[in-house]
C-alpha positions in Angstrom: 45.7 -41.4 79.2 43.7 -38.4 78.3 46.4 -37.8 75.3 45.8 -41.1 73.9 42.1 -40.9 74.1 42.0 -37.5 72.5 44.3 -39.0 69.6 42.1 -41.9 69.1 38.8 -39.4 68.3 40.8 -37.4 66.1 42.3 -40.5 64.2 38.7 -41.8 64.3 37.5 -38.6 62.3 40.1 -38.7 60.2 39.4 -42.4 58.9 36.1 -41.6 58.7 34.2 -41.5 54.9 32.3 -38.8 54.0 32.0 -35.6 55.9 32.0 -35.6 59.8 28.9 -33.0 59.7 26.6 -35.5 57.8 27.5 -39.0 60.0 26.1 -36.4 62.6 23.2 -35.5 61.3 22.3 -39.4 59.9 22.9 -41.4 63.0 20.0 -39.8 64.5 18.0 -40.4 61.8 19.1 -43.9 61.2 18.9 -44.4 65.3 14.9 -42.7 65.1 13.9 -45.2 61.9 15.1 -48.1 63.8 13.5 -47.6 66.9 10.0 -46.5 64.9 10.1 -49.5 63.0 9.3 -51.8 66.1 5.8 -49.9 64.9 3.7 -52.8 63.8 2.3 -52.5 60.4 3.6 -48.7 59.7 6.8 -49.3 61.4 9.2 -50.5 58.2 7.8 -48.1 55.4 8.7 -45.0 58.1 11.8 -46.7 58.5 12.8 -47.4 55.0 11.5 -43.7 54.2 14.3 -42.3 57.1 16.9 -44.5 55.8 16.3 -43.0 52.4 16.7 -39.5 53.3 20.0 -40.5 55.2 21.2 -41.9 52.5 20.4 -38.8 50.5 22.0 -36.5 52.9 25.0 -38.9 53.1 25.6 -38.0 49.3 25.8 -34.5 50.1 29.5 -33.1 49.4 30.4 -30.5 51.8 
């Protein structure tokens, strides 16, 4: 059981697009601008502005 669970990260990773490193350092982001934009008025432009940089840092080709 452990095997197959260990296989299914690594074929997980592998399948992947774009770098492993950045998806790691997004989904925080992403995860942080979603809950902040339950904000009333301020709430989606902090979002939008999170989701930009994400995307940016997506982009990055290491």
């Amino acid at each position: 059981m452990r095997f197959a669970q260990v296989t299914l990260i690594f074929m997980l990773m592998f399948l992947t697009s774009g770098c492993l490193i950045t998806k790691v350092v997004t989904v925080p982001m992403r995860v942080g601008g979603a809950v902040i934009s339950v904000i009333p008025i301020c709430g989606d432009s902090i979002d939008a502005a999170i989701d930009e940089a994400a995307d940016i840092i997506d982009d990055v080709p290491l």
